[in-house]
C-alpha positions in Angstrom: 3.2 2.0 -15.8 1.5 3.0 -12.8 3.2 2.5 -9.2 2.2 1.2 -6.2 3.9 1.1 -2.7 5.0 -2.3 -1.4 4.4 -2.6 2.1 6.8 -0.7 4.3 10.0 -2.2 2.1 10.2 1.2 0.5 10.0 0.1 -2.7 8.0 1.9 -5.5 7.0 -1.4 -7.8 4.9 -1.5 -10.7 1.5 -2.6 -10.4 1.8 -5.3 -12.7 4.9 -7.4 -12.1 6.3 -10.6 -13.7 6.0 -14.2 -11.8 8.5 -16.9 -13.4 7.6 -19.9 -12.0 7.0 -20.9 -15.0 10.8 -20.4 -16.3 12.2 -23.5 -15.0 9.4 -25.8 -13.6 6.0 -27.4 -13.4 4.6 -25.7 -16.5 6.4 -27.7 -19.7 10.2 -27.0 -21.2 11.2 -24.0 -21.0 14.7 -22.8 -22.8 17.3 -20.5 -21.5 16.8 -18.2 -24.8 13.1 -18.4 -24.0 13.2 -17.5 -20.5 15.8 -14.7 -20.7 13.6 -13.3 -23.7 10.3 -13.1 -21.7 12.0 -11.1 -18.6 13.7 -8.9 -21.5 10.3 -8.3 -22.8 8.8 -7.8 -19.3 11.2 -4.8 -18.8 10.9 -3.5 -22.4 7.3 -3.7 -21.2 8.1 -1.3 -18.2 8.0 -4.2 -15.6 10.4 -3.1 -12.7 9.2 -6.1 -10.3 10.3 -10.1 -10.5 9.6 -13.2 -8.4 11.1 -15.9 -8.6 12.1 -18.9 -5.6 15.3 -20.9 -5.6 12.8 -24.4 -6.5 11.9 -23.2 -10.0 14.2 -25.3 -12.2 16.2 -25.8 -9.2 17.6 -22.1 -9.4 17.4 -21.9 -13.0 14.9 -19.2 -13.1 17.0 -17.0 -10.4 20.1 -17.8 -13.1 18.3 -16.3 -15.8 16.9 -13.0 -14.3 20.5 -12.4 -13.3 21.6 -13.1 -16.7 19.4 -10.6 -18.4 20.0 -8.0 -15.3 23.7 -7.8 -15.9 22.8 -7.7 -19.5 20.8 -4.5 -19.4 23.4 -3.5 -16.3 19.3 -2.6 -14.6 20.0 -4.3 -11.4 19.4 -0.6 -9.8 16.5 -0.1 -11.7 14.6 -3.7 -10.9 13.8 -5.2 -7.5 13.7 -8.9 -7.4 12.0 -10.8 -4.9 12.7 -14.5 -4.4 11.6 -17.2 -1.9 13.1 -20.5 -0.1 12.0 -23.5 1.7 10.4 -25.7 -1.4 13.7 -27.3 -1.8 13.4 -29.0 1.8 13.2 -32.7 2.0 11.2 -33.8 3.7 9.0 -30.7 3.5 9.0 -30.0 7.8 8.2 -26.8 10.3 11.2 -27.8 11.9 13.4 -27.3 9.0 12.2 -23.9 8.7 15.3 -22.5 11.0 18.0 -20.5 10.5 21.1 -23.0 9.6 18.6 -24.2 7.1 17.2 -21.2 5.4 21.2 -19.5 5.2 22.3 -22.2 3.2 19.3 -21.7 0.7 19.5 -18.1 1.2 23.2 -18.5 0.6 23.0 -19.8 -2.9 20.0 -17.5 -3.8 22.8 -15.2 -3.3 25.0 -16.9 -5.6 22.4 -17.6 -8.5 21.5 -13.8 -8.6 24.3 -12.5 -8.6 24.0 -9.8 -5.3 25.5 -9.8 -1.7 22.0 -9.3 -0.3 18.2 -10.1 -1.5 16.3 -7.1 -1.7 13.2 -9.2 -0.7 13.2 -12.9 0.8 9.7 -14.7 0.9 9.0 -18.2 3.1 7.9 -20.1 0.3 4.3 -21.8 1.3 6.2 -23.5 4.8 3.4 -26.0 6.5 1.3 -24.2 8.6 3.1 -25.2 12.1 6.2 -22.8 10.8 4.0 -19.6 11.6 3.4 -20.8 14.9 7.4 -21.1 15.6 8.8 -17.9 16.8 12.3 -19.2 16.0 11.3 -19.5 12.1 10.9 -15.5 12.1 14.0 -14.9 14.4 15.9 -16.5 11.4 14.7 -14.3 8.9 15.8 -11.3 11.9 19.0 -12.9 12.6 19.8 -12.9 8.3 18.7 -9.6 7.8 21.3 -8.3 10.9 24.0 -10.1 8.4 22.8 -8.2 5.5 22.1 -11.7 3.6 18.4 -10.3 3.3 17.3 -6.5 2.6 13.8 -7.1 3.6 11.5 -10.1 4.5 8.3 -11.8 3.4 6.2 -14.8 2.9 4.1 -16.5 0.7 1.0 -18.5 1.9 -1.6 -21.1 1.1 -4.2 -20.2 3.5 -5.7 -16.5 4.2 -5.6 -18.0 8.2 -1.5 -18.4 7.8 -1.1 -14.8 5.9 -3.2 -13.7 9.3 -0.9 -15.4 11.5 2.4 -14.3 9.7 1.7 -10.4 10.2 2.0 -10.6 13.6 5.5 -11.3 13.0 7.7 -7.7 12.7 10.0 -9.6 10.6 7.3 -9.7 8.2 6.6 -6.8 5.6 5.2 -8.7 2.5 2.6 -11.8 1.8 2.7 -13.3 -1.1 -0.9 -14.7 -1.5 -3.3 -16.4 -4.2 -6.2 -13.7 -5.0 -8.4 -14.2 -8.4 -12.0 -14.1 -9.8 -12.0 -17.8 -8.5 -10.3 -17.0 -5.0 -12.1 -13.8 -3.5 -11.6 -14.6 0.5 -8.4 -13.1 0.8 -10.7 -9.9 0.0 -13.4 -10.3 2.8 -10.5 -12.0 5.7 -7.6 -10.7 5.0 -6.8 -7.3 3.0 -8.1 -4.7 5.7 -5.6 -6.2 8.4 -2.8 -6.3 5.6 -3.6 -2.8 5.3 -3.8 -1.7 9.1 -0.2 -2.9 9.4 1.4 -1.8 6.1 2.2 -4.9 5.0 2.3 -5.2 0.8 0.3 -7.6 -0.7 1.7 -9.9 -3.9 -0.9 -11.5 -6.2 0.2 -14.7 -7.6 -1.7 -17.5 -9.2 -3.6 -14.3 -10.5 -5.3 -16.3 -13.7 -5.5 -19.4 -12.1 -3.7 -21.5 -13.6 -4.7 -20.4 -17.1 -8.4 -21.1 -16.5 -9.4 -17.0 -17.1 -7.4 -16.2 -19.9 -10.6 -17.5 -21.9 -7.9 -19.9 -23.8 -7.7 -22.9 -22.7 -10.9 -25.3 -23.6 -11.9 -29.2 -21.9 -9.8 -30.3 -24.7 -6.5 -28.7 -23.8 -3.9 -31.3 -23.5 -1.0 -30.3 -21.0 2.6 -32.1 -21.2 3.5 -34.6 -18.2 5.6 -32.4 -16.4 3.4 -29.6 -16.6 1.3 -29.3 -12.7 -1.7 -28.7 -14.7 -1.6 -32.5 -16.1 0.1 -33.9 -12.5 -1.2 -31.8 -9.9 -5.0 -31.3 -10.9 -5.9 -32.8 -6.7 -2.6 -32.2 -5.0 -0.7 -35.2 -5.7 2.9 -32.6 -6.2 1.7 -30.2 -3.8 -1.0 -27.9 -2.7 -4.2 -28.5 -4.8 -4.7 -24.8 -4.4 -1.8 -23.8 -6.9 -3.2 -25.5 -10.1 -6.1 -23.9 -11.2 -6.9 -22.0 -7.8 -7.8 -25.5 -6.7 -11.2 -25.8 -8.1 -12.7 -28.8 -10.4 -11.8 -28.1 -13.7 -15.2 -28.7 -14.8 -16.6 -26.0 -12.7 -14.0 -23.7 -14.1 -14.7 -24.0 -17.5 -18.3 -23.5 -16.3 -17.7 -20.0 -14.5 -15.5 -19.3 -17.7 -18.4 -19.6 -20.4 -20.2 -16.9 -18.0 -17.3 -14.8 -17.4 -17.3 -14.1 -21.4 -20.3 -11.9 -21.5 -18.7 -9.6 -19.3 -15.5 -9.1 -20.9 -15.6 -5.0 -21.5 -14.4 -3.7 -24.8 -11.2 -3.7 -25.8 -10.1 -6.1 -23.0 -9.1 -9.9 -23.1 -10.9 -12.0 -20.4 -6.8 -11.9 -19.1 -6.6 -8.3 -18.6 -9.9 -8.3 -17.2 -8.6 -10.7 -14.5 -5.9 -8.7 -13.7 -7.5 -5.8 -13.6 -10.2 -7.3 -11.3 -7.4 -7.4 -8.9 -5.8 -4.1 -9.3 -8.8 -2.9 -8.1 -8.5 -3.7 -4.6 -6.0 -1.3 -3.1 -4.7 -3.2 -0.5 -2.4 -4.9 -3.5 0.7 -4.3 -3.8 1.7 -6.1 -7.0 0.0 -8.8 -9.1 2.7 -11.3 -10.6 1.2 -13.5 -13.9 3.4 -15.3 -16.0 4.0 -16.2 -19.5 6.5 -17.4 -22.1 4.5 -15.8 -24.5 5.4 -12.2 -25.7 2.6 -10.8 -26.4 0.6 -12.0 -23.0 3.7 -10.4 -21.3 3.5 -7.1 -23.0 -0.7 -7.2 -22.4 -0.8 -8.0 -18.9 1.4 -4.9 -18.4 -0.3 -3.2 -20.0 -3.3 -3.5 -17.5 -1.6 -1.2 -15.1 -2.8 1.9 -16.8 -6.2 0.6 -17.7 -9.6 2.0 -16.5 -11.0 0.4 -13.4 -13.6 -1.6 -14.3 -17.5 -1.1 -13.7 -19.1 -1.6 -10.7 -21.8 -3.8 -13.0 -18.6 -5.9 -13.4 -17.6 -7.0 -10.2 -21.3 -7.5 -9.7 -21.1 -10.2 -11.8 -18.1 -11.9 -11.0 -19.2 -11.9 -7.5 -22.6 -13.6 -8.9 -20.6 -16.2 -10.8 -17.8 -16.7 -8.1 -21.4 -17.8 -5.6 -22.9 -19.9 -8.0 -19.7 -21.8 -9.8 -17.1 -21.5 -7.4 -18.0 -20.7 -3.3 -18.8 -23.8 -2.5 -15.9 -25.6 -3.7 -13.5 -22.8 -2.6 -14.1 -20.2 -0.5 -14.2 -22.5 3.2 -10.8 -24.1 1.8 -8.0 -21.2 1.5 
């Protein structure tokens, strides 16, 4: 799978990484045996990079990457990446300090398995948390302890990912980028790459929307965001289907299809979309399906695709989406 450098960490990653917020939380039941057999199949895959955060399942997904880690005995050969501050209640700037983020930190520690994280990530703090110096001298003050390796974060809004790289502490920002979510693109990649700060796609298929599978009939469980979350009503609007109207989605969708090259899903067209911009590091989809797994990896070694292409996802992102998107994150 082909490599790409993440930021100035000095890690070597793989292109296409695995995301597994959906082992352990907001997308359905998910078993142990099911999530430990989608990370095996991510490495048999040649996946080398995982994120995870200490709120999905409430550190059942960090348990379980640990569990297939010692299992292989890889933990040299993967670098994991995980993220704190969801857990917090109530959900403050000021909470964002240092006794606060050790103790999470601390069992982060203790789920994986490791004395230090190779990669700690701010998960999505409010926005007044990038405007506290303090926040970032907490990240400084764990990585002097050796708790923390290297530091992160991961945003909502392309204006917070700008804000965060003025921070030293910062080296990575985890950041939703898709057909449906371009601005990151136009605001925010050339800066990422003036500094050398890596760049982690999540949300890459938006929630499901541009696999092509999912249809205005789909039913989703109760506990899964995209039944419980569809305007914000858990937490950012902007995680469950990139934020916009489903309708809309399903609209853009139906035009996407014609474009879809040859031997390509619509999926691996979406995430290859996204490799092509070089200022990303990583892109991070996830699935408890097998097969998805093994062909979103696969995408790595794929052709680019055509300039005709993105042509016309740009068309179909102005007339479906922009309006209801682009101003917003």
């Amino acid at each position: 799978m082909n490599r790409r450098q993440l930021g100035t960490t000095g890690y070597d990653v793989t292109a296409v990484g695995l995301g597994t917020w959906n082992i352990g939380g907001d997308w359905g039941d998910v078993s142990a045996a099911e999530g430990r057999e989608t990370i095996r199949t991510a490495l048999d895959a040649g996946v080398d990079f995982i994120d995870t955060a200490d709120v999905y399942g409430d550190g059942f997904s960090e348990q379980r990457i640990a569990d297939v880690l010692d299992e292989r005995e890889v933990r040299d050969e993967v670098t994991v990446a995980t993220k704190v501050g969801r857990r917090l209640d109530p959900h403050t700037a000021e909470r964002y300090n240092y006794d606060t983020l050790s103790e999470h930190v601390d069992r982060s520690r203790e789920y994986l398995g490791v004395d230090t994280l190779e990669l700690l990530q701010l998960h999505c703090p409010p926005t007044d948390a990038y405007y506290q110096p303090e926040t970032f001298d907490a990240l400084a003050q764990l990585k002097d302890e050796g708790k923390v390796e290297h530091c992160g974060v991961s945003v909502e809004r392309v204006e917070e990912a700008l804000k965060a790289i003025e921070y030293p502490e910062v080296e990575t920002v985890q950041i939703i980028f898709n057909m449906f979510r371009q601005r990151p693109a136009e605001r925010f990649f050339e800066a990422a790459k003036r500094r050398d700060v890596g760049v982690i796609v999540r949300v890459p298929l938006a929630s499901g929307l541009l696999t092509g599978n999912l249809s205005r009939d789909t039913e989703f469980p109760e506990n899964d965001h995209r039944n419980f979350n569809i305007e914000g009503e858990a937490f950012d609007r902007g995680e469950t289907f990139a934020g916009l109207p489903v309708d809309a989605g399903f609209d853009a969708v139906d035009e996407l299809r014609g474009h879809v090259p040859e031997r390509m899903t619509m999926a691996q067209m979406a995430l290859r979309w996204i490799l092509d911009h070089d200022a990303v590091s990583t892109v991070i989809p996830g699935s408890t399906n097998p097969d998805h797994v093994r062909a979103n990896a696969a995408v790595s070694e794929m052709d680019q695709l055509s300039n005709q292409v993105h042509g016309a996802v740009r068309d179909i992102y102005e007339e479906y989406v922009f309006d209801d998107v682009h101003h917003r994150w």
